[in-house]
N, C-alpha and C positions, 0 to 999 in steps of 0.2 A: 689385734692389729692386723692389716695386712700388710705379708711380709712379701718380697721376693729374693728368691734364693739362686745365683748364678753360679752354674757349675754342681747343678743338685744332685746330680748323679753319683759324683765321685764321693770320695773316701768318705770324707768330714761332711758334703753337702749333703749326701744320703741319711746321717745321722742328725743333721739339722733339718731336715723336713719329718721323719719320724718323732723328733721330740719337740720341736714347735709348733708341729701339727697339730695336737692335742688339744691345744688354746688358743691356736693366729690361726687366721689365713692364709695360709700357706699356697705359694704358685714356683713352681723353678723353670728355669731355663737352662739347656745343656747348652754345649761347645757347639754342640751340632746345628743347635736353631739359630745361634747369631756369629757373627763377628765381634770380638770383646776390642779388636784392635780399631773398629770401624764407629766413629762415635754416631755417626747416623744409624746404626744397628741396634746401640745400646740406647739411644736416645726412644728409637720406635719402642722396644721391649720395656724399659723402666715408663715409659708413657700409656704404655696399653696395660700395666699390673697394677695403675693407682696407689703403687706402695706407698706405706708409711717408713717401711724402712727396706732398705736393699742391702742384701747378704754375698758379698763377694769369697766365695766358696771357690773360683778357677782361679786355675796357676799352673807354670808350666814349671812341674817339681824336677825334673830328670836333671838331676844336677850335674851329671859328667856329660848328657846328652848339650846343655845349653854352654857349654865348654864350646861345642863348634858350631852351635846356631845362636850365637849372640843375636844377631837380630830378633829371631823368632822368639827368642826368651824374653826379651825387651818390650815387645808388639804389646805380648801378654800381660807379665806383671806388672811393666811400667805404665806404658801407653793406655793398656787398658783400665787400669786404675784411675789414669789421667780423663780418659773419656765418662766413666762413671762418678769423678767427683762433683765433674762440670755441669754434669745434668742432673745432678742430686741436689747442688748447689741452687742451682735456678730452681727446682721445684721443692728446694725447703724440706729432702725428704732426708734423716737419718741414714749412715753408712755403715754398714761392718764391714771389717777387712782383716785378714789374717797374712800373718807376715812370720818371721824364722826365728830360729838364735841363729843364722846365718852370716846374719847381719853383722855379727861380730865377728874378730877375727882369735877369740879364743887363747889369749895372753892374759889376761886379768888375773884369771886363778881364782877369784870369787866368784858368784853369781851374780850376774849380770840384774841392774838396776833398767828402769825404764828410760830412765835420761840418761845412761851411759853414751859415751858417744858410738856409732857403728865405724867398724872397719872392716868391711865385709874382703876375704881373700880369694872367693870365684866370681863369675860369670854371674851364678845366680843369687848369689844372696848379694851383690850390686844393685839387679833388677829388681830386687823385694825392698830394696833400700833406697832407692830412686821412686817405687811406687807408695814408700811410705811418707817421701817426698811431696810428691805431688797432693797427696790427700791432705797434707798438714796444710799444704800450701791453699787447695783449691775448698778445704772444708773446716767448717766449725764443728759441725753435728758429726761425728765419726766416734765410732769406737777401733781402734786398731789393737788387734788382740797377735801379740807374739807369742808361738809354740813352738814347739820339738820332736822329732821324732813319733811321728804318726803312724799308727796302724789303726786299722777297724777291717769292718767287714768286707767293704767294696774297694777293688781294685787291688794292686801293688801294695804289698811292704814287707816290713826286714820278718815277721812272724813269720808269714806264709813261706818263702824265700829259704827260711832257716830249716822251718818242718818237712818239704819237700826236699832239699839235697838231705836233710839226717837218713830220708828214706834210701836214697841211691849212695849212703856211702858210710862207712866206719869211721871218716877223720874230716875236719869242719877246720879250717884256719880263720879265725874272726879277728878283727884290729882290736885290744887290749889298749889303745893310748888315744882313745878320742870318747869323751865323757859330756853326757847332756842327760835328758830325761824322756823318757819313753812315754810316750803321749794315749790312752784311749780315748779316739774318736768322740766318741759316747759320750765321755767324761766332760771332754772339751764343750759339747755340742750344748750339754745342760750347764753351764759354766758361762756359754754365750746366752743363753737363755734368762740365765739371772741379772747378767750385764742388759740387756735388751727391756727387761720388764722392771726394770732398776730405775734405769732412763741416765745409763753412767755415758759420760763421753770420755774424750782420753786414751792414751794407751798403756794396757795391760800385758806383762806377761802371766800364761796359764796353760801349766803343765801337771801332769802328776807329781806327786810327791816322791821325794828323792831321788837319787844320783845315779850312774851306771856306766859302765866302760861297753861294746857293741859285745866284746865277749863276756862280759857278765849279764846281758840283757839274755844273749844265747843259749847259755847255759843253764837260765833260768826256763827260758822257752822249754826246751829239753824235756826240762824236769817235769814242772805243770802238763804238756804234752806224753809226758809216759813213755817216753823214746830214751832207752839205755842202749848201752852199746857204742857209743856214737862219741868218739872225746873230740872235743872242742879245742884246736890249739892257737893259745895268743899268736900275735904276731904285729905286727910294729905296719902304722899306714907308710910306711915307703917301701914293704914291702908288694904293695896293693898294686902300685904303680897304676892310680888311677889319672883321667884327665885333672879332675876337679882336686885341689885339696881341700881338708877339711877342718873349720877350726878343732882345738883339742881337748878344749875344755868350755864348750857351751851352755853348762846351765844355767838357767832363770829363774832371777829370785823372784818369786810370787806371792811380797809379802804385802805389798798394795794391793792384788786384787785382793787378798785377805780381811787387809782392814775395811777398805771402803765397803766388801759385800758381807764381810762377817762368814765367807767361804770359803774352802778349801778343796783340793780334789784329793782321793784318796792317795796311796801311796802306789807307784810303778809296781810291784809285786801283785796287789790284790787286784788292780785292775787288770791284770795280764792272765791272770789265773782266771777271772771272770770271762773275758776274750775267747780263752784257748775252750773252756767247757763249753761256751756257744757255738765254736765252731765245730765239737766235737755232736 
């Protein structure tokens, strides 16, 4: 298939051009070559890649950043979503799209089904929620895949973050009361791979296996990373006193993508330990 990959560069898209590549045709486009918010941008780009299917990889993640650029977070995840279903629609071409446990607002206490309903509590998981919107609205052919808590190689995230102050400090205070599932890139990327050569439409949540509080995710980093010395102390999100709250119990039940593909990703542990030895 010819794929095109928007936002290739970043976390998740760099890992979706490395494992698609293999077998598609693979073409990406960064933040940089278009306007996602401009539909005559994304109109030219998804027109000159002949796609069979288009991979929306960009998002504007900074969750406490889109606290005070509501517009700008909206441009992105909404609008632009809105732009690329329009012209997927007209050309008949298949969509992937990745969206949060954001979305929720983290009261249930179970894990979150697919038809749950969203009540997303920031800024940004509105905008993920609004562009999941648009795509139900303006598409038949979509796959909308919701995830959690991302790390990989390229760019930002909570790994790298963690490993770098353990260096500069003896004592780490990480929130103990906000629970989801720690996500590898990698994991995800051949997960979409399977849903894409599947031919599943729908939307899926697809996470690692099992659960984790930010200070148990930490303390595991720690460990796999070889870093002693360093104690990690709980602490409560309102002491954080960040923009954004955040739901507190987000994990995703991933038993549909299960059934329907016969897959599973492995569990948060072994994928994190794989992670940290690559990076070492």
């Amino acid at each position: 298939m010819k794929i095109l990959i928007l936002g290739h560069k970043g976390m998740l898209g760099g890992d979706l051009v490395s494992i698609l590549g293999i077998s598609h045709d693979v073409t990406g486009k960064g933040t940089e070559d278009f306007n996602i918010s401009s539909v005559e941008d994304c109109r030219d780009i998804i027109l000159e890649s002949e796609a069979d299917v288009v991979i929306n990889a960009a998002a504007s993640t900074d969750v406490d950043g889109c606290e005070s650029d509501r517009e700008g977070c909206f441009s992105i995840n909404s609008e632009g979503v809105k732009n690329i279903a329009l012209i997927c629609r007209d050309q008949d071409i298949k969509i992937v799209h990745f969206s949060t446990d954001y979305v929720f607002d983290g009261t249930k206490g179970n894990p979150y089904l697919e038809d749950d309903v969203c009540n997303p509590i920031n800024v940004y998981g509105e905008s993920k929620m609004m562009g999941e919107l648009y795509l139900k609205e303006l598409s038949d052919n979509y796959i909308l895949v919701r995830t959690a808590w991302l790390y990989g190689k390229n760019g930002k995230n909570f790994v790298k973050a963690i490993i770098k102050k353990a260096k500069n400090t003896k004592k780490l205070e990480v929130v103990d009361d906000q629970i989801g599932s720690p996500t590898y890139t990698v994991d995800l990327a051949t997960a979409v791979k399977k849903l894409i050569e599947g031919n599943y439409t729908g939307v899926f949540h697809v996470t690692n296996g099992g659960k984790c509080s930010w200070h148990e995710f930490a303390v595991k980093i720690l460990e796999y990373a070889g870093i002693t010395g360093v104690k990690v102390e709980p602490i409560k999100s309102v002491n954080l006193a960040r923009k954004a709250p955040r739901p507190r119990h987000s994990v995703l039940s991933c038993q549909k993508f299960f059934d329907e593909t016969k897959m599973s990703l492995r569990p948060w542990q072994m994928a994190l330990s794989e992670y940290i030895s690559r990076m070492k």
